[in-house]
N, C-alpha and C positions, 0 to 999 in steps of 0.2 A: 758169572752170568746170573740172572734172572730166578729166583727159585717159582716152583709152580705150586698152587694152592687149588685144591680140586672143591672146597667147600670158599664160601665167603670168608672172609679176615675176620669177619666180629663172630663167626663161629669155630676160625680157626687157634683164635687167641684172646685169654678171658682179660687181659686189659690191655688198652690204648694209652702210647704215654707220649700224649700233642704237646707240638711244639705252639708255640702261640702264635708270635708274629708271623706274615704270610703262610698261616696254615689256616689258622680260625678265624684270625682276624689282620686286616692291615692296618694300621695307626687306629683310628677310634671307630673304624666300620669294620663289620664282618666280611669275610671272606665271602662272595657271593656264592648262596646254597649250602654254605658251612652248617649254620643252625639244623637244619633240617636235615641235614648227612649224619650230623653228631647223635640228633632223636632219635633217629633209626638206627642208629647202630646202639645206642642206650638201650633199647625198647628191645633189640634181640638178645640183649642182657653182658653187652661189653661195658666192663667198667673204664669209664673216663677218667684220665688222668691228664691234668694241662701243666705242663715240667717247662719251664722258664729259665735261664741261664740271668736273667736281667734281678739283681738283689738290693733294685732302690726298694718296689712297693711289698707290702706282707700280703702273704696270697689270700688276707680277707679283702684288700682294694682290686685284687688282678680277679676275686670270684666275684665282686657285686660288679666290674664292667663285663664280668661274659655273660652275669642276668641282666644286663642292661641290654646286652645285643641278643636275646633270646634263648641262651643257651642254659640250660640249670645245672647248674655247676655249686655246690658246697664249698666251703671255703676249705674243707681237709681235702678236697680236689685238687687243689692248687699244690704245686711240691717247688719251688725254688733254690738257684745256688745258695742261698744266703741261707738256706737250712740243711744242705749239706756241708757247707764251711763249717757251722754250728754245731754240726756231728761231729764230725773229724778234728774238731778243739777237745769237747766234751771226750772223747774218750783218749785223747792225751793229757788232759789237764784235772786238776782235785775243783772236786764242786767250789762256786762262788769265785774262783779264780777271777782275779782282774784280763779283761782282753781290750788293745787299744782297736777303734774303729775306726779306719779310713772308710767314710759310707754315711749312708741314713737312719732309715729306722726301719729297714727291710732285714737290717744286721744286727740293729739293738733288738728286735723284738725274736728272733730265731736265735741269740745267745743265753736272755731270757730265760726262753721256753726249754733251754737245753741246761738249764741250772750256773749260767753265766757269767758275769757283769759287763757288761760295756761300759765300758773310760774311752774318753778322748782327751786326758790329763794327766801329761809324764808323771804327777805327784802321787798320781794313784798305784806306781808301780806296777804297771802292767806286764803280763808276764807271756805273753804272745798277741799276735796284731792278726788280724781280717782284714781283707778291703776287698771291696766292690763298690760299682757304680753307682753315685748318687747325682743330680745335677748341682746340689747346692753345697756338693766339697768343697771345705775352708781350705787354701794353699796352707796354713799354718799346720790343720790337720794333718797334710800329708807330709810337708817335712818335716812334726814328730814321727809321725809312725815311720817314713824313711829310717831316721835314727835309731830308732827300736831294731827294725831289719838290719841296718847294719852291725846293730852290738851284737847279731846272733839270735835275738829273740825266734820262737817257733811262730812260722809266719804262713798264713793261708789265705790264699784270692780267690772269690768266688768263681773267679772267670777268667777268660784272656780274650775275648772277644776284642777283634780294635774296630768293630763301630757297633751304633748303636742309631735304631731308628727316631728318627723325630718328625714333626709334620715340616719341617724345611728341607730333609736330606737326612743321607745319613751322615751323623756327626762321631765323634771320638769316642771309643768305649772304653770299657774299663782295662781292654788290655792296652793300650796307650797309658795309662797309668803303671799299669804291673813293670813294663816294659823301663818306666825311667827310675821308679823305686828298685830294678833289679842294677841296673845300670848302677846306680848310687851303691844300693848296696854289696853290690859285687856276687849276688845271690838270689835264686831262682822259689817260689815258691811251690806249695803245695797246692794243685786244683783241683778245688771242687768239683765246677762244674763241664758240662759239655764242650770238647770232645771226650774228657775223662768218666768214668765209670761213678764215682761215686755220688754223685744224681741220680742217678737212674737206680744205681742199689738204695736211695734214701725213700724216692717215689716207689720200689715195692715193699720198701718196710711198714711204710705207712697207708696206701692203698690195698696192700694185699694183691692174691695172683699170682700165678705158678707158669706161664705161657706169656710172656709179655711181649709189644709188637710197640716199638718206635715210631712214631711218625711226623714227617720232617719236611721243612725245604730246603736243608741246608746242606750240604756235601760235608762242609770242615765244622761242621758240631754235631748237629742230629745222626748223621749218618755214619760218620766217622767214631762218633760216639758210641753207638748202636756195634759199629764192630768190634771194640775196642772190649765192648760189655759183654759180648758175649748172644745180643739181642738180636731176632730178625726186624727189617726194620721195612716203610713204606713213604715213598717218597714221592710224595705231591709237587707237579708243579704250576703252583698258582705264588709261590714268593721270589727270593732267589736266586733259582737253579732256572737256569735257561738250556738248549739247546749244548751250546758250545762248552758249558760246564760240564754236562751230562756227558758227552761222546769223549771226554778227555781222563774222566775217572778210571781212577788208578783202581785195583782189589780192593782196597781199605779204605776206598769211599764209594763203595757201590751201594746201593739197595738190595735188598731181597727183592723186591717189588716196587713198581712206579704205576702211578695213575693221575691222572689230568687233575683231580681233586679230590676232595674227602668220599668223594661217591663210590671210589675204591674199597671203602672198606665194606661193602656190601657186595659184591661182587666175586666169585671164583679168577681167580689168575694164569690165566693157561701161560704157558712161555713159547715162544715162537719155534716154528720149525726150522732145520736146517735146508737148505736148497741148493742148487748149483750155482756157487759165485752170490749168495748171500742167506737170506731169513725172507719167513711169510706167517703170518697170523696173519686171522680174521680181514682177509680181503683184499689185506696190507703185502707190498713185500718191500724190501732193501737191500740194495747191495753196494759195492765199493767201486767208484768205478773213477782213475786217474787219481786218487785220494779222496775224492770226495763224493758222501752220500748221497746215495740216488734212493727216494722214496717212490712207491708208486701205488696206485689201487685206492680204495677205497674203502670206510668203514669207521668202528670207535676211535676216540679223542686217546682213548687209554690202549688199543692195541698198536696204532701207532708210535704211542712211545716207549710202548713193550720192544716193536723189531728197530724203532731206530737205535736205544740202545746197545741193542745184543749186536747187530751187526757194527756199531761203531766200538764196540770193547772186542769184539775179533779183531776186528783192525789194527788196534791198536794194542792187542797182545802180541798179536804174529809181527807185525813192522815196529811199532816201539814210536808210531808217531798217529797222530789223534786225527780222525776225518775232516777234509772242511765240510763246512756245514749251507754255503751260499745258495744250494740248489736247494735246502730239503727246509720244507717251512711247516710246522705242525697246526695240525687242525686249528681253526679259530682264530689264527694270528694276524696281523693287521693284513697283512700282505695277501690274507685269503679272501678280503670282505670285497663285496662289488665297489670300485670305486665311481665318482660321481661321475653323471652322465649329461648331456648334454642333447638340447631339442629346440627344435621352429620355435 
């Protein structure tokens, strides 16, 4: 269930470690009210950390587009897979070591910086392989590095995501890759990034912080990552995670906390009370009734998706089957707006 927080999140936990897409920002616009949720919680003195599973761009292009959308973000802000892949070579491998790149220059430049080489040519004898998502991977690229994987080479993917946002849809990510290079090579890699832990340990090596707090819209990275790490974690939904995702979450993809948006992290988090036949915060209550949620009352965008929540994970502890969702529609959503009207 729900943990409760009797002070704000930016005074409960000295850094924020943002997920990017649908948290801060969607495709090349901010998240509306992002900027100014992120100032404020800056300015009560949480340190910002924006952690990216995506190892095309080096997190000096992913810091000049979050000053670009008004956010002041440094470029050691930026923590990405492709520098936890980068880790996790580095201390298996002797400096200067050749490593073949299935990838961009999100992987050349964080192999680099961790005393590297990136090859992308069998003659350089490389002597373990990276890959992550780039758009402009050569097919020749990847069936050497396949080869490499299959002779045994020590082999690390930034990621396993299978998709990846673009301004058409979402399209194929890099775990669509991992997945046919494993196939080929009859072998499973090492991951980096989210839902695995070693991101998140590489973002507090290099930001610092002792109290760190996740924050996500994703259930099968951010969140699941977050449990996996060891981290409490807060989960926004403005990307993602809809209604029907939320009420079916398993233990090890839960939040610590949910809120409508980054406005969450200013905020105390009470958790809802128990009642007869369901939950009540702030105005709100819910209960279960023939399987499916019945919301009712009045009040915040974010206490209401405190008791939808809680009362849809009772439910689906105690029965083993997930609430519908057709009756219960959360604040905001199309179906709450006045529709058009008609006149003389």
């Amino acid at each position: 269930m729900l943990k409760a927080s009797e002070a704000a999140l930016w005074e409960a936990y000295d850094v924020a470690m943002l997920d990017l897409d649908g948290v801060v920002y969607v495709g090349a616009d901010a998240v509306p009210g992002a900027p100014g949720h992120l100032a404020k919680a800056a300015a009560a003195g949480m340190h910002l950390a924006y952690v990216t599973n995506n190892a095309s761009r080096p997190p000096s292009t992913v810091a000049e587009h979050l000053r670009e959308l008004g956010i002041d973000a440094a470029d050691d802000d930026v923590v990405g897979s492709a520098q936890a892949a980068a880790r996790l070579l580095s201390e298996r491998l002797d400096p200067g070591a050749p490593v073949f790149v299935i990838g961009g220059i999100g992987l050349f430049e964080a192999l680099e910086e961790r005393g590297l080489r990136p090859v992308q040519n069998l003659d350089d004898d490389p002597v373990a392989v990276v890959s992550g998502y780039h758009p402009d991977v050569l097919w020749r690229t990847v069936m050497a590095g396949a080869l490499l994987v299959q002779r045994g080479l020590l082999w690390v993917a930034s990621n396993t995501d299978m998709t990846v946002p673009t301004p058409d849809g979402k399209a194929p990510g890099n775990g669509v890759l991992v997945e046919t290079v494993a196939r080929f090579a009859g072998r499973q890699p090492i991951v980096a990034g989210k839902p695995q832990p070693p991101l998140f340990e590489e973002t507090l090596r290099r930001v610092g912080g002792s109290h760190p707090l996740v924050v996500g819209d994703r259930l099968d990275t951010d969140i699941e990552g977050a449990v996996n790490t060891g981290y409490d974690s807060l989960l926004v939904m403005t990307g993602v995670t809809g209604l029907d995702a939320l009420v079916a979450a398993t233990p090890g993809l839960r939040p610590s906390y949910v809120a409508a948006d980054l406005g969450g992290l200013s905020t105390p988090h009470p958790v809802p009370a128990a009642t007869e036949g369901g939950f009540r915060l702030g105005g709100w209550s819910g209960t279960v009734e023939d399987g499916a949620l019945r919301m009712g009352g009045d009040g915040t965008a974010d206490d209401w998706w405190r008791v939808a929540a809680t009362t849809a994970w009772q439910h689906l502890d105690e029965t083993g089957q997930p609430v519908g969702t057709e009756d219960a529609r959360p604040p905001g959503s199309v179906s709450d707006q006045p529709g058009p009207t008609t006149g003389a």
